[in-house]
C-alpha positions as CSV (number, residue, x, y, z in Angstrom):
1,X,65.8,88.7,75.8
2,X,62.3,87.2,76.9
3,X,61.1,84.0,77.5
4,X,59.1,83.1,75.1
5,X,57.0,79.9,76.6
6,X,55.2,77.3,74.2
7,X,51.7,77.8,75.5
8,X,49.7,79.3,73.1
9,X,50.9,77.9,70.4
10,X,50.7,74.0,72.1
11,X,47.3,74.7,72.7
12,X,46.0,76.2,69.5
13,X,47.6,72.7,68.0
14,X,46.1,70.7,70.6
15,X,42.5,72.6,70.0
16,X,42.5,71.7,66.3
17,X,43.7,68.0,67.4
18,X,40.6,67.6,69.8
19,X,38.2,69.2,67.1
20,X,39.3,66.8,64.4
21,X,38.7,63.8,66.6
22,X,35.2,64.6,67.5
23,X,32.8,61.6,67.0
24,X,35.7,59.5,68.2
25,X,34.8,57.2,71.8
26,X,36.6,57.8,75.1
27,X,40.4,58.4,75.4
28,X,40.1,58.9,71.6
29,X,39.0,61.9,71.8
30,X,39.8,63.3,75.0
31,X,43.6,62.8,75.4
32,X,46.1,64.7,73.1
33,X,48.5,62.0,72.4
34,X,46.2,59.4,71.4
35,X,43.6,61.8,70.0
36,X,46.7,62.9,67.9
37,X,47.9,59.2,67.0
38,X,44.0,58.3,65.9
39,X,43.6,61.8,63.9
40,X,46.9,61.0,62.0
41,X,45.6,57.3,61.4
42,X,42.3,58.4,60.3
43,X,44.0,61.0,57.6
44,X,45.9,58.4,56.3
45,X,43.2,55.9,55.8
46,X,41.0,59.2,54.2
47,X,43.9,59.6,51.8
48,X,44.3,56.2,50.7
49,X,40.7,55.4,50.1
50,X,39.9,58.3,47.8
51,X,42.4,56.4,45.4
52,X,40.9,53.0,46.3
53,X,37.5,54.6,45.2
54,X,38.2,54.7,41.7
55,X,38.6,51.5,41.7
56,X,35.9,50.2,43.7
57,X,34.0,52.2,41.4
58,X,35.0,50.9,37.9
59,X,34.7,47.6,39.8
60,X,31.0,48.3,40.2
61,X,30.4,49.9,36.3
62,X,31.9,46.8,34.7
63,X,29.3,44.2,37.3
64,X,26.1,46.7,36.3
65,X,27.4,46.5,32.4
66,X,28.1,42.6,32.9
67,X,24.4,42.6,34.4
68,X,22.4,44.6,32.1
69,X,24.7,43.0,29.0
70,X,23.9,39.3,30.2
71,X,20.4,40.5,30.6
72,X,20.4,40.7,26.6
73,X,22.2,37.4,26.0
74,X,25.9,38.8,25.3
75,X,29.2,38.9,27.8
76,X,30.5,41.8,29.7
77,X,34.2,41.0,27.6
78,X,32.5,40.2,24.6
79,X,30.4,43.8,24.4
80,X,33.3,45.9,25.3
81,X,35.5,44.0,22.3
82,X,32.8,44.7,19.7
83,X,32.2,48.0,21.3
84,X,36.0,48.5,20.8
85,X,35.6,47.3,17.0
86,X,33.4,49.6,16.0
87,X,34.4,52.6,17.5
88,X,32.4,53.8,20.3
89,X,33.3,55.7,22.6
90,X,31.2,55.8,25.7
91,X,33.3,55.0,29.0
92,X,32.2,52.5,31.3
93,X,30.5,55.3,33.7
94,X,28.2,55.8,30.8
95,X,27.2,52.9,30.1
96,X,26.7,51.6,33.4
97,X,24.5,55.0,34.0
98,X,22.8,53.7,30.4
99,X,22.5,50.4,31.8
100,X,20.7,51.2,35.3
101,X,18.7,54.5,33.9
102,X,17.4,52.8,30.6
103,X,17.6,49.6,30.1
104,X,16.2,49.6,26.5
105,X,18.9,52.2,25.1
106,X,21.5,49.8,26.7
107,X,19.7,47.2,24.7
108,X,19.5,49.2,21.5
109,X,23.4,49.4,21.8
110,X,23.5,45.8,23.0
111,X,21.7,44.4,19.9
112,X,23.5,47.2,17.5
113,X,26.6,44.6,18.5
114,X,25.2,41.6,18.2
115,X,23.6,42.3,14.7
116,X,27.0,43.2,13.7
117,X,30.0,40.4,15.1
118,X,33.2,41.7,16.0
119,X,35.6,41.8,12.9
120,X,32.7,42.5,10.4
121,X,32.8,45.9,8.6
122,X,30.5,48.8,9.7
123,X,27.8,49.6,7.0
């Protein structure tokens, strides 16, 4: 039987190593163990903040609602519950879109809810 020796294979896996830490500083790029060790880290972060990015990004809808909704006189908690009571359904992507694109349609909605308080029936 032949030897079969781990060359080619080690360096193919070594090549794509080096190419994914490109951009990286020193060492970090150059040798395979810690080139390896900082690609792996790097993936791991990339992972985790895809999923933290949903939430950093319903973080920033509900301050540009809370800011275009205090602009109007009326609380981010208290347009949302009226909103709630009456039935629409925009999400709060939309609305913050609504809120930084046009400011008067947010305030057409806004004053929709204040005319009307929370608990009253729609006409």
């Amino acid at each position: 039987m032949t030897r079969i020796k781990p060359g080619v294979t080690a360096h193919h896996r070594h090549k794509k190593t080096l190419a994914q830490a490109k951009g990286y500083s020193q060492g970090r790029r150059k040798l395979i163990r810690i080139a390896n060790e900082t690609v792996m880290k790097g993936l791991a972060y990339a992972y985790r903040d895809r999923r933290a990015r949903k939430g950093d990004m319903r973080r920033l809808w509900i301050a540009r609602i809370n800011a275009a909704a205090r602009h109007y006189g009326m609380s981010y908690c208290v347009l949302m519950a009226s909103l709630k009571a009456r039935g629409v359904t925009l999400n709060r992507k939309v609305l913050a879109d609504l809120a930084v694109r046009d400011l008067a349609a947010f305030g057409s909605l806004v004053k929709a809810e204040q005319a009307q308080p929370v608990g009253a029936t729609p006409r």
